[in-house]
C-alpha positions in Angstrom: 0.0 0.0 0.0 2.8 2.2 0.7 4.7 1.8 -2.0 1.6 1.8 -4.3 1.2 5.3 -2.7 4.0 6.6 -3.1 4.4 5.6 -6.9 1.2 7.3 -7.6 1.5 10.1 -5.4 5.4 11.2 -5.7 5.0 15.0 -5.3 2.5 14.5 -2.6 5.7 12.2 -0.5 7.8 14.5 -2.1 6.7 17.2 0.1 6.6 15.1 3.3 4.4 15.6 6.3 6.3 18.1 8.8 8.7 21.2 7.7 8.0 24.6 6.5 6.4 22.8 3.3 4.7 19.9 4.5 0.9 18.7 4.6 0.8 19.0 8.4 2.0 23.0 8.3 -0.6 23.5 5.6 -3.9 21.9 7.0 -2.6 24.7 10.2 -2.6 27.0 8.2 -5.8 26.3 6.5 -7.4 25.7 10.2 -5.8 28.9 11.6 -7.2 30.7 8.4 -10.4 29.8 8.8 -11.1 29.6 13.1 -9.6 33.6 14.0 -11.8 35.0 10.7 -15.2 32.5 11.8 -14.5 34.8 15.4 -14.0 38.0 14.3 -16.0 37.8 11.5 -18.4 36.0 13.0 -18.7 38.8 16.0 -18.8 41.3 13.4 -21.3 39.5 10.9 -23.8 38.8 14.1 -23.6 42.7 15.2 -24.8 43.6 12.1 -27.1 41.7 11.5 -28.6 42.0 14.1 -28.5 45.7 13.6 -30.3 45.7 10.2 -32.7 43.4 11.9 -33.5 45.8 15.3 -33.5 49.3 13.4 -35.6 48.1 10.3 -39.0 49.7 9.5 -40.9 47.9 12.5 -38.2 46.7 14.4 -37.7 46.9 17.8 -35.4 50.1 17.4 -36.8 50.9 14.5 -34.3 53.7 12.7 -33.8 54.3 9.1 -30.5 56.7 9.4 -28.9 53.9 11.6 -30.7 50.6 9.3 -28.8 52.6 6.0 -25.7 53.0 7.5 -25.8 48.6 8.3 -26.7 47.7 5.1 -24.6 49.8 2.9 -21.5 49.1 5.1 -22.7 45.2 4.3 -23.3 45.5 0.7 -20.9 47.6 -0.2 -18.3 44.9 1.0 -20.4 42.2 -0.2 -19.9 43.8 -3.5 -15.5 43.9 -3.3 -14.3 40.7 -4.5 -12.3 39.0 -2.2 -8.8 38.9 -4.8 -9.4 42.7 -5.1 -9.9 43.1 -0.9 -6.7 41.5 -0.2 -5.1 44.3 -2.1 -6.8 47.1 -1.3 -7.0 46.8 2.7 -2.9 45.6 2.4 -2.4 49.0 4.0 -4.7 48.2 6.7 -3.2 45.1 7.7 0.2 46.1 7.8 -0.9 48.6 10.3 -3.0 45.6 12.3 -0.5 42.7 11.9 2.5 44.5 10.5 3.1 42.7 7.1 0.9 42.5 4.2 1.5 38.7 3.2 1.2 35.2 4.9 -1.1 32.9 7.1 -1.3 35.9 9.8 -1.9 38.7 7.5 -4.7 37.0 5.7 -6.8 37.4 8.8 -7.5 40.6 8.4 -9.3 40.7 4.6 -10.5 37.0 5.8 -12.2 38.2 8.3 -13.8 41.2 6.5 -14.6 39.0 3.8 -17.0 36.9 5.6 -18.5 39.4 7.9 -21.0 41.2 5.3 -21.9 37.4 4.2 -22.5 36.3 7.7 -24.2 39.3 8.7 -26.9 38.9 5.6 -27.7 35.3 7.0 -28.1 36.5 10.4 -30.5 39.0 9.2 -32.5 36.2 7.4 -32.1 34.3 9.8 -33.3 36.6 13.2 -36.3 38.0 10.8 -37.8 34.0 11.1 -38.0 34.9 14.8 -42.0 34.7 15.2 -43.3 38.3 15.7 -46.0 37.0 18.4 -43.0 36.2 20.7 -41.3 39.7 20.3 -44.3 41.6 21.0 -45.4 39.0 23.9 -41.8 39.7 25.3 -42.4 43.2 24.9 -45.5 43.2 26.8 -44.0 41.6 29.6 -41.8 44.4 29.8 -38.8 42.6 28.6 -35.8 44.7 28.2 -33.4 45.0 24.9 -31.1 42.6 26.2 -33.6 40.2 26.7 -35.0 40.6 23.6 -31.6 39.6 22.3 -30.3 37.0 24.0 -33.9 35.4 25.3 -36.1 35.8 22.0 -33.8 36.1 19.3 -30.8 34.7 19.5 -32.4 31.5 21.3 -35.9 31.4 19.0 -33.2 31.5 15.8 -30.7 29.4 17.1 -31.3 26.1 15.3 -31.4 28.5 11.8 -28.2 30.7 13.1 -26.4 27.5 13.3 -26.8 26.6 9.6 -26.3 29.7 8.4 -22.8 29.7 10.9 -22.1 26.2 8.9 -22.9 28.0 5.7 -21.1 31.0 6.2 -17.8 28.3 7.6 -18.0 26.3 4.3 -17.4 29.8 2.8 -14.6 30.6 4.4 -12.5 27.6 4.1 -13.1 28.8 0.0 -11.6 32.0 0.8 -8.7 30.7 2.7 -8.3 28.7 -0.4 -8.3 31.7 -2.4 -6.4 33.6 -0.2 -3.4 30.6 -0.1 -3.1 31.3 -3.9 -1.6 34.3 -3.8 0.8 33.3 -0.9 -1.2 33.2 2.4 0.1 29.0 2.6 -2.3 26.6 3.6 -3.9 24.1 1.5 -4.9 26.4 -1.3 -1.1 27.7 -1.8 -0.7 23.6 -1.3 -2.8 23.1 -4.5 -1.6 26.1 -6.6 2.2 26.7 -5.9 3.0 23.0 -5.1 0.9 21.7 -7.5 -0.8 23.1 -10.3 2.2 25.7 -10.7 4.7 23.1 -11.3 2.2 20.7 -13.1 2.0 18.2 -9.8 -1.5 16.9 -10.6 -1.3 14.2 -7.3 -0.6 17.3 -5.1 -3.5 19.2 -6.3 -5.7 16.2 -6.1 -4.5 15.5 -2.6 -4.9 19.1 -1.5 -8.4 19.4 -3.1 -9.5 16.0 -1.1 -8.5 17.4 1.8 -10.4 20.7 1.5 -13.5 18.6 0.6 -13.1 16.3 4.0 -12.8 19.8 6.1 -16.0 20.9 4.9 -17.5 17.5 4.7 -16.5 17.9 8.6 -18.0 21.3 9.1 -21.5 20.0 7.0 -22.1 17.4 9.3 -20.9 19.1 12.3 -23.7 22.1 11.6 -26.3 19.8 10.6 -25.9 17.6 14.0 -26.1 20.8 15.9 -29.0 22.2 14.1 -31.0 19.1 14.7 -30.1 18.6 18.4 -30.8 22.9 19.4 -34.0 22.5 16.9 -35.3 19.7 19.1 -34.6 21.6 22.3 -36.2 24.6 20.9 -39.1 21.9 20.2 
């Protein structure tokens, strides 16, 4: 098996496991590139959304100046393309992390990159909420916080977990995209170790792996969903 391996394979043993260029460096990468952006985009992404969702026309604090400024911040960075954000907030970064390339500095357009995504799916998400329960809260004299944390973060939680899996699957395409151009991980695996020096078994091998981490994250979110949907229940 191993030898059958390694004669179809030879750039993939080639590389090796450990070192600087190895498989084990790059799935780190790939994992470090996707949890700090899920955080701080995640953070981000759920602030506004729930933002556009409490200041809308009939929301709880209902106000249009403050709803505007939400969703054009969000779709106006919804509408950058990721390859074009890298280079344009490099100057940002270098003042955040203090270099514009690798696996550290990718966390900053990472992280922006999935936040307007995230924050559209929480606003879908949180406008599921039933509007009996808000106004039954309300009556009760529930406070904004409660409203929040009681009625809708915990009425939408089963949907804000899909959403969270979505807006993961996502990410681990950007880190992809964003190890093209030099950030490492699997993506740089695929491109500068393989498809740049026409190693198809390295791309191959890179791409399978990809496909098992969000294969991981799929299930992972739909197990989750189920279990906090039948608690909800």
């Amino acid at each position: 098996m191993t030898t059958w391996f390694a004669h179809t394979f030879p750039n993939v043993v080639y590389l090796g496991w450990g070192g600087s260029d190895g498989w084990e460096t790059a799935i780190i990468q790939t994992l470090y590139m996707t949890f700090w952006p899920a955080i701080f985009g995640g953070i981000l992404g759920l602030l506004f959304g729930l933002g556009l969702v409490l200041t809308e026309d009939g929301g709880v604090l209902e106000n249009h100046a403050s709803f505007t400024f939400f969703d054009k911040v969000v779709s106006l960075f919804r509408a950058v393309p990721f390859i074009i954000l890298l280079a344009f907030i490099a100057p940002v970064t270098q003042k955040i992390v203090g270099t514009q390339i690798g696996t550290t500095a990718a966390l900053v357009p990472l992280s922006l990159g999935v936040f307007p995504f995230f924050a559209r799916q929480v606003q879908v998400a949180l406008k599921g909420v039933d509007k009996g329960v808000i106004e039954a809260a309300q009556s009760v004299g529930a406070t904004l916080s409660d409203l929040i944390f009681t009625v809708y973060l915990r009425e939408a939680r089963s949907e804000l977990i899909r959403v969270s899996t979505v807006t993961l699957i996502s990410l681990v395409g950007l880190t992809a995209m964003a190890g093209a151009i030099g950030a490492g991980g699997l993506g740089n695996m695929a491109i500068a170790y393989g498809y740049n020096r026409f190693a198809n078994d390295t791309t191959l091998i890179a791409t399978l792996l990809v496909l098992v981490l969000v294969l991981i994250i799929q299930f992972s979110g739909d197990f989750l969903a189920k279990v906090f949907n039948h608690k909800a229940a």
